[in-house]
C-alpha positions as protocol buffer text, in pm:
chain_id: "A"
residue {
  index: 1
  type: UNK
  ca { x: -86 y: -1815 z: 1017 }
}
residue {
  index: 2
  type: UNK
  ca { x: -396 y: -1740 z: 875 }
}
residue {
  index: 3
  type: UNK
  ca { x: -432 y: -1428 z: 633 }
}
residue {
  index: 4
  type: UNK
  ca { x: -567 y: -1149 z: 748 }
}
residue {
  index: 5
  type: UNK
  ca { x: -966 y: -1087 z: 794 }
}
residue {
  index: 6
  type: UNK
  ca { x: -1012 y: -714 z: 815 }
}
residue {
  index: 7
  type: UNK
  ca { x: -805 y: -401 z: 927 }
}
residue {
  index: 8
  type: UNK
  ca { x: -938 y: -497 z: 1296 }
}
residue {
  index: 9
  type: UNK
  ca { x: -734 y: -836 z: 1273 }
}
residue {
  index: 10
  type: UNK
  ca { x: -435 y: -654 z: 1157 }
}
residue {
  index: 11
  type: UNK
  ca { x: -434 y: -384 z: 1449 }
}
residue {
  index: 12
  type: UNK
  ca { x: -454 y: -720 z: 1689 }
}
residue {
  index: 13
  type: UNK
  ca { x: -186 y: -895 z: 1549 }
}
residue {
  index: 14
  type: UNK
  ca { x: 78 y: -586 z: 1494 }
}
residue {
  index: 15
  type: UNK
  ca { x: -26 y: -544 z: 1868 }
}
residue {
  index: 16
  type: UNK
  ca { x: 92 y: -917 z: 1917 }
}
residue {
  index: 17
  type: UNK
  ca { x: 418 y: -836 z: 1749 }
}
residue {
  index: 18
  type: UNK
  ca { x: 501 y: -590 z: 2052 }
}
residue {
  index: 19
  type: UNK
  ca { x: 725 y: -371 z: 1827 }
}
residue {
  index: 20
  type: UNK
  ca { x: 673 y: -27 z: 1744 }
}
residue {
  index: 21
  type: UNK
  ca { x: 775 y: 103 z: 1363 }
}
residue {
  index: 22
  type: UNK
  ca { x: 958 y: 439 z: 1381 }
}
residue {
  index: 23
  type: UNK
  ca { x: 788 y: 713 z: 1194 }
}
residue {
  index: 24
  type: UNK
  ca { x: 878 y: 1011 z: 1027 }
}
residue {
  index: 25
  type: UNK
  ca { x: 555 y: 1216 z: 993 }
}
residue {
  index: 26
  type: UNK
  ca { x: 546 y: 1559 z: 763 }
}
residue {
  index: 27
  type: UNK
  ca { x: 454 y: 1866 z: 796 }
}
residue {
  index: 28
  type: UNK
  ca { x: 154 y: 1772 z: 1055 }
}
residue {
  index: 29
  type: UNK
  ca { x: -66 y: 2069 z: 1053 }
}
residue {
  index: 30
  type: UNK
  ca { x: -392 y: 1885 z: 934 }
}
residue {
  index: 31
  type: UNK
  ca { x: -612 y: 1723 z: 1218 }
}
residue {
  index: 32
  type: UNK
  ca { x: -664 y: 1398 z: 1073 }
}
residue {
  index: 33
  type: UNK
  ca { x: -279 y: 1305 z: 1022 }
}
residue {
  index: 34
  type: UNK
  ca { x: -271 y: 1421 z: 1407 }
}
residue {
  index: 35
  type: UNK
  ca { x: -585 y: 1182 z: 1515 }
}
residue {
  index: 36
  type: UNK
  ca { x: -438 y: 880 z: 1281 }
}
residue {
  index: 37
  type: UNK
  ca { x: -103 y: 942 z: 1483 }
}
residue {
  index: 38
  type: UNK
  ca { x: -258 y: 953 z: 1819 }
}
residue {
  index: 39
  type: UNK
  ca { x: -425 y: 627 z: 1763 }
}
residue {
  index: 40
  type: UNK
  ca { x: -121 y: 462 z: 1650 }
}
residue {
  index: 41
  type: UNK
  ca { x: 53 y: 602 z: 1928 }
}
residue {
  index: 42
  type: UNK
  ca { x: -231 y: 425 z: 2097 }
}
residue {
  index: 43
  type: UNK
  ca { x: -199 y: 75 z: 1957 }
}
residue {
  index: 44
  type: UNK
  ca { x: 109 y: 131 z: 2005 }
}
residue {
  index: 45
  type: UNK
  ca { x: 295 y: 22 z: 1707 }
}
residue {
  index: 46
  type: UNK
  ca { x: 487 y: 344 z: 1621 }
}
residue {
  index: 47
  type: UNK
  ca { x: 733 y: 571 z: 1750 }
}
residue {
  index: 48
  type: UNK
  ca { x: 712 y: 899 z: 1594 }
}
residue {
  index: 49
  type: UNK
  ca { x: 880 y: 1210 z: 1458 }
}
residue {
  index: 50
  type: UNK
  ca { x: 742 y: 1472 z: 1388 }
}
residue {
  index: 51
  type: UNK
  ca { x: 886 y: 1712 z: 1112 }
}
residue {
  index: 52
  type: UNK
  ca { x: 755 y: 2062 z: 1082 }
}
residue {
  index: 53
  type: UNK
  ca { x: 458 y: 2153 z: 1256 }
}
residue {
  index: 54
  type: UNK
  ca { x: 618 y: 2158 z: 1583 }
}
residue {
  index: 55
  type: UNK
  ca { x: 408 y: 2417 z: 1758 }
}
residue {
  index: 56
  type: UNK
  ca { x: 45 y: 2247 z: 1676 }
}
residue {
  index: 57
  type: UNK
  ca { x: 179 y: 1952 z: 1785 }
}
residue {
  index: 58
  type: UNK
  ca { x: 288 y: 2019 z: 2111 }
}
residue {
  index: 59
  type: UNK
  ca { x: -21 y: 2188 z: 2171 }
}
residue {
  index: 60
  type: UNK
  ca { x: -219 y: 1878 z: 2082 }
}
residue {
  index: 61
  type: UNK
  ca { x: -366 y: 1749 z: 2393 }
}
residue {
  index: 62
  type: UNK
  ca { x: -426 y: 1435 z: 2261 }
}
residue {
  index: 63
  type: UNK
  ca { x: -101 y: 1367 z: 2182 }
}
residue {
  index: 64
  type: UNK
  ca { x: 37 y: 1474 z: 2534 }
}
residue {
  index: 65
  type: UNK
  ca { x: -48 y: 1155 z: 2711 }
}
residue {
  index: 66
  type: UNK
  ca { x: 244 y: 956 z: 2517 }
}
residue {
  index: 67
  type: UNK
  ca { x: 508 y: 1190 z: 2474 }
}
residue {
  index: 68
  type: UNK
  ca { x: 765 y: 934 z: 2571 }
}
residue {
  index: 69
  type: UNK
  ca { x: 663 y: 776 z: 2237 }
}
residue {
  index: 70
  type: UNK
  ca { x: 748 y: 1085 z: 2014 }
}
residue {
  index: 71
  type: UNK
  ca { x: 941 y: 1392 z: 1953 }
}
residue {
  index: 72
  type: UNK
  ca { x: 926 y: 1686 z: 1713 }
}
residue {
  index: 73
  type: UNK
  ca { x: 1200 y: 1855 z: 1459 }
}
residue {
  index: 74
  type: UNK
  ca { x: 1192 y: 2178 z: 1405 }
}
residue {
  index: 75
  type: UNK
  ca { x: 1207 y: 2331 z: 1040 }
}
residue {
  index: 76
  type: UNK
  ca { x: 1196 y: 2676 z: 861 }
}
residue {
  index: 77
  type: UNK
  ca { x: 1024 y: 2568 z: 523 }
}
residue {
  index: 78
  type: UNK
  ca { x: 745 y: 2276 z: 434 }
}
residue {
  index: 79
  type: UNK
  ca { x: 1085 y: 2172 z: 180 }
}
residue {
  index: 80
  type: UNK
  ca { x: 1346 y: 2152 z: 466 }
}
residue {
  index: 81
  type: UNK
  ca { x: 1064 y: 1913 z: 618 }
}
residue {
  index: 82
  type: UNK
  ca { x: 1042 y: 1692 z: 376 }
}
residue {
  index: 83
  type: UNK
  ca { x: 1431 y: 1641 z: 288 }
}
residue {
  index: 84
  type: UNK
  ca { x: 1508 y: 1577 z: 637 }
}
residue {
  index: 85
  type: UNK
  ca { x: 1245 y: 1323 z: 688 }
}
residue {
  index: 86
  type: UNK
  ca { x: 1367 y: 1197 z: 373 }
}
residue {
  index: 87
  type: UNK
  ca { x: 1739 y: 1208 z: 494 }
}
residue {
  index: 88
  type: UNK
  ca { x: 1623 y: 1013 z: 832 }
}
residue {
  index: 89
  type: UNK
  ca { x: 1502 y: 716 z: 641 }
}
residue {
  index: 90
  type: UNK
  ca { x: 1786 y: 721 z: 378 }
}
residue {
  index: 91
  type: UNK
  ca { x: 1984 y: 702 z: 668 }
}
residue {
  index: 92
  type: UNK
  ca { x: 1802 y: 451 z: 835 }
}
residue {
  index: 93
  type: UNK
  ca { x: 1676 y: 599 z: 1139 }
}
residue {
  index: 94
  type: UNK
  ca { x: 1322 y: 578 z: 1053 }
}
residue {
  index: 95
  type: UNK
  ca { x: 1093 y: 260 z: 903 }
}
residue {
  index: 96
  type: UNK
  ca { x: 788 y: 452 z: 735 }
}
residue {
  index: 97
  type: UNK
  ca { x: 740 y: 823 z: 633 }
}
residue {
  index: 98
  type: UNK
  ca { x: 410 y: 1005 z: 629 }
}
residue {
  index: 99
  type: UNK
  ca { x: 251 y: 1310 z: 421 }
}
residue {
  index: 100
  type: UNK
  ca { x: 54 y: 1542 z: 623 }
}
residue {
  index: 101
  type: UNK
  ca { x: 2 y: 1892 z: 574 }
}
residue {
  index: 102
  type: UNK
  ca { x: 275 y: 1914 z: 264 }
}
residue {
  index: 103
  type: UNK
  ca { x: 177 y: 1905 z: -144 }
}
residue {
  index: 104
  type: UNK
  ca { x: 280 y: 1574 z: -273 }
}
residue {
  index: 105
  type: UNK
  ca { x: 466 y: 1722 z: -512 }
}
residue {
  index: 106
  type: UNK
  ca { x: 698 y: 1854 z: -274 }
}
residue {
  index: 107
  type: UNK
  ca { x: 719 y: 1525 z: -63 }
}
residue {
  index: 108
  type: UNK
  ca { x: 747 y: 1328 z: -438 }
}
residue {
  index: 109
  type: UNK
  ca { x: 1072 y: 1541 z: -541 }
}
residue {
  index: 110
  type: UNK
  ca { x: 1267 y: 1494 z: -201 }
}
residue {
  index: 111
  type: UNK
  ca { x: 1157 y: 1146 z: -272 }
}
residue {
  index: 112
  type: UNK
  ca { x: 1263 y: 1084 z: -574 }
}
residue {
  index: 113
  type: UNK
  ca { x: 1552 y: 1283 z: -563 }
}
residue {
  index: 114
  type: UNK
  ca { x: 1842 y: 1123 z: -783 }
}
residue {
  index: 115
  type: UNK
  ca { x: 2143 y: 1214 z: -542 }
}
residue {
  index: 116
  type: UNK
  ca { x: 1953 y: 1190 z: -201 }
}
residue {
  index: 117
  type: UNK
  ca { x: 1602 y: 1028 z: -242 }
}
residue {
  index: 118
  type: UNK
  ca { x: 1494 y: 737 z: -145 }
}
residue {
  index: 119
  type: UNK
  ca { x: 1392 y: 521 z: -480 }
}
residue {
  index: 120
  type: UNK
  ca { x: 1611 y: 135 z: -506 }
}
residue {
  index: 121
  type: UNK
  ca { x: 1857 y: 132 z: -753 }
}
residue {
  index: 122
  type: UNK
  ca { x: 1655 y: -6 z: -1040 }
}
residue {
  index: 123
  type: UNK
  ca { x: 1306 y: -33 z: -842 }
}
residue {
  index: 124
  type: UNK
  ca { x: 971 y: 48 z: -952 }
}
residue {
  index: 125
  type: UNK
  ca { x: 779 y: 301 z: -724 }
}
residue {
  index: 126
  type: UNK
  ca { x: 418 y: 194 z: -738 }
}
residue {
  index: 127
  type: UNK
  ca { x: 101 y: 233 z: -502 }
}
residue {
  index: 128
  type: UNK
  ca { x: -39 y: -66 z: -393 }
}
residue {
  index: 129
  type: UNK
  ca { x: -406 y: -53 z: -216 }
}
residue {
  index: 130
  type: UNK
  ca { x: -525 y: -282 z: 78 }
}
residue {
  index: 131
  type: UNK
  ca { x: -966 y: -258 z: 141 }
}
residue {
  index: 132
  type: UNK
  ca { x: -1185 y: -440 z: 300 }
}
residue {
  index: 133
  type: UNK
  ca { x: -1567 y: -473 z: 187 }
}
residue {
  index: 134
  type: UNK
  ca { x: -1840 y: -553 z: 357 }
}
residue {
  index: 135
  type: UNK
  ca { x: -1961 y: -765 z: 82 }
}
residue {
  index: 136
  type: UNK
  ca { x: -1614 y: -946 z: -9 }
}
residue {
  index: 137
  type: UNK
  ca { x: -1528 y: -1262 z: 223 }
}
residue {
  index: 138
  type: UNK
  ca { x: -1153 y: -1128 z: 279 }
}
residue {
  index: 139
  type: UNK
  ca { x: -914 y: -844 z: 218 }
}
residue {
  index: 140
  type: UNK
  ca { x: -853 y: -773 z: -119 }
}
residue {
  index: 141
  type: UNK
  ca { x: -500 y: -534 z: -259 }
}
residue {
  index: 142
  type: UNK
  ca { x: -475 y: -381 z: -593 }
}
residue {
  index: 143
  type: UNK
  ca { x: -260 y: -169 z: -773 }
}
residue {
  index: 144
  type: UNK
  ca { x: -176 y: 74 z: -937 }
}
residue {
  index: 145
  type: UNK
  ca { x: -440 y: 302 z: -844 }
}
residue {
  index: 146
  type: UNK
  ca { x: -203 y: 668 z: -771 }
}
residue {
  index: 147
  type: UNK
  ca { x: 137 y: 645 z: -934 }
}
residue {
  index: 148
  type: UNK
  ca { x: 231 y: 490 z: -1263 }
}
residue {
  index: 149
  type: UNK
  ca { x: -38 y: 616 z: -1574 }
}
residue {
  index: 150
  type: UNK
  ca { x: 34 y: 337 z: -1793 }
}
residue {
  index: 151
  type: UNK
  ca { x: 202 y: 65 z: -1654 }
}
residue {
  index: 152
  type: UNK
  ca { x: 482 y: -153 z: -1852 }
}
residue {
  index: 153
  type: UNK
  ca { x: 592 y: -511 z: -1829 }
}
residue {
  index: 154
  type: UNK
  ca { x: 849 y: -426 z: -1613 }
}
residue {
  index: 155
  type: UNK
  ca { x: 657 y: -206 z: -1368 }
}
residue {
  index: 156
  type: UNK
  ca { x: 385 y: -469 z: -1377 }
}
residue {
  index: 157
  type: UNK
  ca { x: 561 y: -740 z: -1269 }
}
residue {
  index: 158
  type: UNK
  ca { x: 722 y: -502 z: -991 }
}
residue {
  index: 159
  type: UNK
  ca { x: 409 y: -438 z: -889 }
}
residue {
  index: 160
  type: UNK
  ca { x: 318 y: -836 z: -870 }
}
residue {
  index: 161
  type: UNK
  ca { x: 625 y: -871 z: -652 }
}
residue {
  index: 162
  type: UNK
  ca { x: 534 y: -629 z: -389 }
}
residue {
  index: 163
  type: UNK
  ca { x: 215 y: -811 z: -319 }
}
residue {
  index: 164
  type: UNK
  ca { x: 311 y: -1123 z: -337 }
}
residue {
  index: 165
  type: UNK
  ca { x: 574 y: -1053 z: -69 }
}
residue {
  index: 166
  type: UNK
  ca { x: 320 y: -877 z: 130 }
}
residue {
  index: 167
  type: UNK
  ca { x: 67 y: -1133 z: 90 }
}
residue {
  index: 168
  type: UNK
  ca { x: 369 y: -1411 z: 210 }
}
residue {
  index: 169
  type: UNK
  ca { x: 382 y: -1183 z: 510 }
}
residue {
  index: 170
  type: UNK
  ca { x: 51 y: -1121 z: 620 }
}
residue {
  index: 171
  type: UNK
  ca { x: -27 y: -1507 z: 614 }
}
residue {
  index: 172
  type: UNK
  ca { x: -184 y: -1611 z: 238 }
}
residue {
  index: 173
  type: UNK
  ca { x: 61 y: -1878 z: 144 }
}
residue {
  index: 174
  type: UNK
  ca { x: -12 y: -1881 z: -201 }
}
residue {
  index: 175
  type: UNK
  ca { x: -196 y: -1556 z: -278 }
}
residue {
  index: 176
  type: UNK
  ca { x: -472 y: -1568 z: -596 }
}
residue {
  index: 177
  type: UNK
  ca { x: -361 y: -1266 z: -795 }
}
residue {
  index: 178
  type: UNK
  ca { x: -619 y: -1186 z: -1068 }
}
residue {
  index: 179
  type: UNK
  ca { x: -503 y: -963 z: -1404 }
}
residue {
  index: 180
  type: UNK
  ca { x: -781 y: -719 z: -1439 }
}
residue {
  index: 181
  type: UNK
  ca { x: -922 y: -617 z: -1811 }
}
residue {
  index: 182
  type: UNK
  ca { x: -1223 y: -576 z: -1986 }
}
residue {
  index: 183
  type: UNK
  ca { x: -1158 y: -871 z: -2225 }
}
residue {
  index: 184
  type: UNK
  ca { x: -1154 y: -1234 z: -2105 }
}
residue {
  index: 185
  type: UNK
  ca { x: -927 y: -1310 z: -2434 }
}
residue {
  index: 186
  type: UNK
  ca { x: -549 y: -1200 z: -2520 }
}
residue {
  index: 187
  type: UNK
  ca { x: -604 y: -985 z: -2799 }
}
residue {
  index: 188
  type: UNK
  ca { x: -237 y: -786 z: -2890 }
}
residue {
  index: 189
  type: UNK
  ca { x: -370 y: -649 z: -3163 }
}
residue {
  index: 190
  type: UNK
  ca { x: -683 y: -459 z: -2962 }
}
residue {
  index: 191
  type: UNK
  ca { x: -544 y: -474 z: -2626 }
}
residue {
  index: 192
  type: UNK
  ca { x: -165 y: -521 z: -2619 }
}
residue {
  index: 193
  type: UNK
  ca { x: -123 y: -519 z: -2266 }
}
residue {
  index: 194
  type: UNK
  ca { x: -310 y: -858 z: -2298 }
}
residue {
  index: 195
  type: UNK
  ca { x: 60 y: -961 z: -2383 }
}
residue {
  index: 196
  type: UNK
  ca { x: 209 y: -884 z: -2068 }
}
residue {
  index: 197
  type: UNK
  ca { x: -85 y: -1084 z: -1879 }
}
residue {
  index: 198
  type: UNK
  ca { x: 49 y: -1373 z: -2071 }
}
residue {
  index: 199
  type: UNK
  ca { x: 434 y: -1299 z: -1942 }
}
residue {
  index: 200
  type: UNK
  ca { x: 300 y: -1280 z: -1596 }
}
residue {
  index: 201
  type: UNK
  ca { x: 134 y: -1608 z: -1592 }
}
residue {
  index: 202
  type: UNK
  ca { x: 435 y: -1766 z: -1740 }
}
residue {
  index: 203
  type: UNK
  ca { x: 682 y: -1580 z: -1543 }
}
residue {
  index: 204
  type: UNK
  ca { x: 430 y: -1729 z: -1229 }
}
residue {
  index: 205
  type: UNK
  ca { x: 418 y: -2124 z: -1355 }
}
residue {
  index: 206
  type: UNK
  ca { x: 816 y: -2067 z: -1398 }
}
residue {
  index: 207
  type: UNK
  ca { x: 823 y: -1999 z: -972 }
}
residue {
  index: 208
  type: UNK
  ca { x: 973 y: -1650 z: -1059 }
}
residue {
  index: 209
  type: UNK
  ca { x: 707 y: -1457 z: -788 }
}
residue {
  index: 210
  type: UNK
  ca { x: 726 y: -1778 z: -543 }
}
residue {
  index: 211
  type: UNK
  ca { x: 458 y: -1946 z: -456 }
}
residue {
  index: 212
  type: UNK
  ca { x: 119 y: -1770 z: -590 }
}
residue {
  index: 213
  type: UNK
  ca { x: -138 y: -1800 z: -853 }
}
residue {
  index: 214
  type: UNK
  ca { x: -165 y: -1585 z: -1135 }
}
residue {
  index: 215
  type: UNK
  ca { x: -452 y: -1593 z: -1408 }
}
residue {
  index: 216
  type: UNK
  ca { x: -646 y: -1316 z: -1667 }
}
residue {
  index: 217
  type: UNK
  ca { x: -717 y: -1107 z: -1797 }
}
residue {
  index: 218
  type: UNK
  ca { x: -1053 y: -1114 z: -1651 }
}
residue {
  index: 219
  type: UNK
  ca { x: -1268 y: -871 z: -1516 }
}
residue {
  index: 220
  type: UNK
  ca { x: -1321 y: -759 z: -1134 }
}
residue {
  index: 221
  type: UNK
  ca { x: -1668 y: -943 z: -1102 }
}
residue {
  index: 222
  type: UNK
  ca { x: -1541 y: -1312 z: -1232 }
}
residue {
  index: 223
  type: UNK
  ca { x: -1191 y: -1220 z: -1063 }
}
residue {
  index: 224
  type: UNK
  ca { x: -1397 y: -1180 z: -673 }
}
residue {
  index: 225
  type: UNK
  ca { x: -1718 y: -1424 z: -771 }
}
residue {
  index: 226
  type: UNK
  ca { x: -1736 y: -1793 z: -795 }
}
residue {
  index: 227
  type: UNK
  ca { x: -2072 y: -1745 z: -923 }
}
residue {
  index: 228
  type: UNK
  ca { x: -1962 y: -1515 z: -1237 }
}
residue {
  index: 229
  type: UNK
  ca { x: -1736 y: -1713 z: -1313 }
}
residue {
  index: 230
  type: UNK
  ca { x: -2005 y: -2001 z: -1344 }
}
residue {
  index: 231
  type: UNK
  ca { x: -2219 y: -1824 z: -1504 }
}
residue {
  index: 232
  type: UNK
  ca { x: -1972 y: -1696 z: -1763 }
}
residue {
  index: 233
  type: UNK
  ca { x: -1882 y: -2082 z: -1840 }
}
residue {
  index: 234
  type: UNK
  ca { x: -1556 y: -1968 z: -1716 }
}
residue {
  index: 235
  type: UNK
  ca { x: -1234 y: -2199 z: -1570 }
}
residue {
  index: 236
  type: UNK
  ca { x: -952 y: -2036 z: -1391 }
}
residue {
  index: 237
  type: UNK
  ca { x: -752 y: -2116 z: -1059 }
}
residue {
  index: 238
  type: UNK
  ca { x: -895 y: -1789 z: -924 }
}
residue {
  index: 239
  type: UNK
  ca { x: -1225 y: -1943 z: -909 }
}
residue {
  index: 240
  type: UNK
  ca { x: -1397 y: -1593 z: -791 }
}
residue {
  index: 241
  type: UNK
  ca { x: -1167 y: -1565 z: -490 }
}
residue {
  index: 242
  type: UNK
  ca { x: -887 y: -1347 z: -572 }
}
residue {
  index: 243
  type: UNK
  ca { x: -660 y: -1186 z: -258 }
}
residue {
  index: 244
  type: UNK
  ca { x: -550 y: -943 z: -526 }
}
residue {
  index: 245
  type: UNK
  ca { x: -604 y: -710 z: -865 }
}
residue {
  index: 246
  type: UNK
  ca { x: -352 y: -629 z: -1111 }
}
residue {
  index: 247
  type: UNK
  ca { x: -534 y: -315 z: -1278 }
}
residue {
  index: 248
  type: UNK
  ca { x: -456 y: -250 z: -1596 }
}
residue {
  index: 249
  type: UNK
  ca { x: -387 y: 142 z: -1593 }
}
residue {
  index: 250
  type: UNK
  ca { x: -407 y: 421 z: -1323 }
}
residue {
  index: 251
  type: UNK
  ca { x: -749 y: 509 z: -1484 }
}
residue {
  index: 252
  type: UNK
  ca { x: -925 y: 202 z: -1391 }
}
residue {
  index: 253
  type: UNK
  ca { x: -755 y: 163 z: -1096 }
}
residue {
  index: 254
  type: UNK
  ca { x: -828 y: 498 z: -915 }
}
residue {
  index: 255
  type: UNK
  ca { x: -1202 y: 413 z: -1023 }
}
residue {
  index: 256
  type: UNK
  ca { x: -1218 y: 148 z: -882 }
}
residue {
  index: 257
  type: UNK
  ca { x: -1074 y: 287 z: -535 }
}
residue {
  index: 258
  type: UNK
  ca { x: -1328 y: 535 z: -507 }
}
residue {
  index: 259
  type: UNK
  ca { x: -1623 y: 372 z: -633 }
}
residue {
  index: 260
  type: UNK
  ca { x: -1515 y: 103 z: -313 }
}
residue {
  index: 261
  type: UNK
  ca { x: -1490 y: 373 z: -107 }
}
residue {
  index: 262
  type: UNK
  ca { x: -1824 y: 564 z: -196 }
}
residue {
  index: 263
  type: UNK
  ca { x: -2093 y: 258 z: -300 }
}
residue {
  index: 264
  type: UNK
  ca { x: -1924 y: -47 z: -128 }
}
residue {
  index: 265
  type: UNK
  ca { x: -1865 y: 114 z: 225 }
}
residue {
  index: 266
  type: UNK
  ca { x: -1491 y: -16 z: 206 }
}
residue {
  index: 267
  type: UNK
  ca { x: -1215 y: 64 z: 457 }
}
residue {
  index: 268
  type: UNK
  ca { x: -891 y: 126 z: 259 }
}
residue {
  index: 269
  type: UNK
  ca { x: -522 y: 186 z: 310 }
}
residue {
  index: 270
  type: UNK
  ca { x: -229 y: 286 z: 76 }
}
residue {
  index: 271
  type: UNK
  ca { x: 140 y: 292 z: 58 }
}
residue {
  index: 272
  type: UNK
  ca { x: 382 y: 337 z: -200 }
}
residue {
  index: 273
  type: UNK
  ca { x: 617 y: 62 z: -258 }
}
residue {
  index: 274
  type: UNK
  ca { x: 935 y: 61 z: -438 }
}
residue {
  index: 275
  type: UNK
  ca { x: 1155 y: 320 z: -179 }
}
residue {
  index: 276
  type: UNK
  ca { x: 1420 y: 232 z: 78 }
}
residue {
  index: 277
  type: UNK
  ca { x: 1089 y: 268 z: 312 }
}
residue {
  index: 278
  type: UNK
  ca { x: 761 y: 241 z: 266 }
}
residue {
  index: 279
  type: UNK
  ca { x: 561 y: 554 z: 220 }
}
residue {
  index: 280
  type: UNK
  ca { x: 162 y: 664 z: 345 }
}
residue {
  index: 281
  type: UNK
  ca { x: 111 y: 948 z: 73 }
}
residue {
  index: 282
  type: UNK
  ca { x: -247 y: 992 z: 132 }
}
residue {
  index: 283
  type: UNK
  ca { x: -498 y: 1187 z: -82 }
}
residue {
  index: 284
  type: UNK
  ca { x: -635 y: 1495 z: -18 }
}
residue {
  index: 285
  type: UNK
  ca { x: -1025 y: 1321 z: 39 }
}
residue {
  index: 286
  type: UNK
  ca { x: -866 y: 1017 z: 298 }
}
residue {
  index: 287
  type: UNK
  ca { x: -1020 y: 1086 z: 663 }
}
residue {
  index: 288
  type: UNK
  ca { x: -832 y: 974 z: 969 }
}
residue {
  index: 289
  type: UNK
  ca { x: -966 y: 604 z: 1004 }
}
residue {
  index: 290
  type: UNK
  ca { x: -812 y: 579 z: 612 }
}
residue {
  index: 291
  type: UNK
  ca { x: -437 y: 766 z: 733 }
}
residue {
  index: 292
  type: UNK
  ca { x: -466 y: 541 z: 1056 }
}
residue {
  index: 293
  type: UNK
  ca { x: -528 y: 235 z: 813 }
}
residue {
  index: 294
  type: UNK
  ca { x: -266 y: 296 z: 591 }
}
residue {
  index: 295
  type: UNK
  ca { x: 6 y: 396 z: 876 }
}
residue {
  index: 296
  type: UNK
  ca { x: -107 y: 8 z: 1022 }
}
residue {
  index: 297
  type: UNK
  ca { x: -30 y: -126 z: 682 }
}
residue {
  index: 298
  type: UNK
  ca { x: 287 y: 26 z: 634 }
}
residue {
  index: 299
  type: UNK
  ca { x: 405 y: -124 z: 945 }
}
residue {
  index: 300
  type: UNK
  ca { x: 243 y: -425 z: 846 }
}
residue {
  index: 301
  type: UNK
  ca { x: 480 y: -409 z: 517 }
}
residue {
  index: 302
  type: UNK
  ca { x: 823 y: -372 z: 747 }
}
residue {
  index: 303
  type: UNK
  ca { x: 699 y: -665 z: 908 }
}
residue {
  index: 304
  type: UNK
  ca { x: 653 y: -847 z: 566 }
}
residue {
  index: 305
  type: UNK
  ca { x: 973 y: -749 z: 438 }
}
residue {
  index: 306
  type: UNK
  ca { x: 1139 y: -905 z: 813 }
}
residue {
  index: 307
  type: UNK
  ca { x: 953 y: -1253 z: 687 }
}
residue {
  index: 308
  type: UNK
  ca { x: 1137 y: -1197 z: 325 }
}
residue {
  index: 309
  type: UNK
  ca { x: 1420 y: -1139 z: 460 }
}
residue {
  index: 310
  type: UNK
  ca { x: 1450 y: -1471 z: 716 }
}
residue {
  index: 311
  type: UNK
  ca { x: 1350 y: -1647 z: 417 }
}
């Protein structure tokens, strides 16, 4: 299997998969969360559930015509909402769980909970970013872009291992995962998170992330352009064709997602990674195509974890 080509490609092929992802969707006051919703409920790859917001969403027309395919759970309080859709996945009776009309914060602390949240026993939660660009050849992931300020080794390799194993289950057999900086050189005295690059790539030649290739630091331009790279008298495995950015702090990374968004006309998707399921926790400027995107990727990651799993 080829990896994917754009969000279009992955719509087809979760279609293909004729499952449908069970869904816990918050507090779903807001419009767009409703539209993304009705289109999954469309391409039908979810089941949903929807907690709080019961009234608006029975009176959603648009959502009328596949009622079969969801059902609402009534609540007194945005917090009651969000620890009982957090209490469904713990449990295991949903796959993905969705923000809408709730403050993150309030979603984050059900969440993250010690005694009843939904973080792995010694995971890393991180956000990792899926867009596709007009001008780049392929889909391209990075992280961390929303979560984790300054990142450590640990949480950095974390963060490698989520998209490697998403990359294994989209299709890239041996993903190209580029270590973003401004520098080209280690430099621990300057830049010490150099250092870590250099753990990764070992940690990568050892077979530690399976099969993928790992080189940097480097910068985004050489990392996605054979032709930088030339011109920079530059030799890496990359070779200007990364399927994936390591960013070096939340700073650069959020930058990065929003100048896509705004100059590069790129469609983009998030989840959070890290939790017993994965999580669409999406900002307060995402539309509904971006929700939509990022509920399709989310599924897309249950799916990846099923090929981990097999393996």
């Amino acid at each position: 299997m080829e990896g994917l080509k754009d969000f279009k490609d992955m719509l087809a092929r979760l279609e293909c998969r004729n499952k449908r992802w069970r869904l816990a969707l918050v507090c779903a006051e807001d419009e767009s969360s409703r539209i993304a919703a009705q289109w999954a409920l469309e391409r039908k790859f979810v089941d949903i559930t929807f907690v709080g917001g019961s009234k608006i969403v029975m009176s959603d027309e648009r959502l009328k015509k596949y009622a079969s395919h969801w059902k609402v759970v009534r609540v007194e309080s945005r917090d009651e909402a969000a620890h009982i859709a957090v209490e469904m996945a713990r449990n295991g009776e949903v796959d993905i769980l969705m923000k809408g009309m709730i403050n993150t914060d309030n979603l984050l602390r059900a969440i993250l909970d010690k005694q009843c949240g939904l973080l792995l026993p010694g995971a890393v939660m991180t956000h990792i970013a899926l867009a596709h660009m007009p001008s780049y050849h392929k889909m391209l992931f990075f992280s961390d872009s929303a979560v984790i300020p300054y990142p450590n080794l640990q949480q950095r390799i974390e963060q490698v291992r989520y998209i490697v194993n998403l990359c294994h289950g989209i299709g890239m057999p041996r993903p190209k995962i580029a270590l973003i900086h401004c520098t080209e050189k280690v430099n621990g005295k300057t830049f010490p998170l150099t250092l870590d690059y250099v753990e990764l790539k070992e940690m990568a030649e050892k077979g530690e992330f399976g099969d993928c290739i790992i080189d940097g630091p480097m910068d985004v331009k050489t990392a996605c352009s054979a032709e930088a790279m030339r011109i920079k008298n530059m030799t890496s495995p990359i070779n200007g064709d990364a399927d994936a950015l390591i960013m070096p702090d939340i700073e650069s990374g959020n930058s990065f997602y929003k100048t896509i968004t705004l100059f590069a006309q790129a469609d983009t998707a998030g989840i959070l990674m890290g939790t017993k399921v994965p999580v669409v926790l999406p900002s307060r400027g995402d539309d509904a195509m971006s929700k939509f995107f990022s509920l399709a990727l989310a599924s897309w990651s249950c799916a990846a974890a099923e090929v981990t799993i097999q393996r």
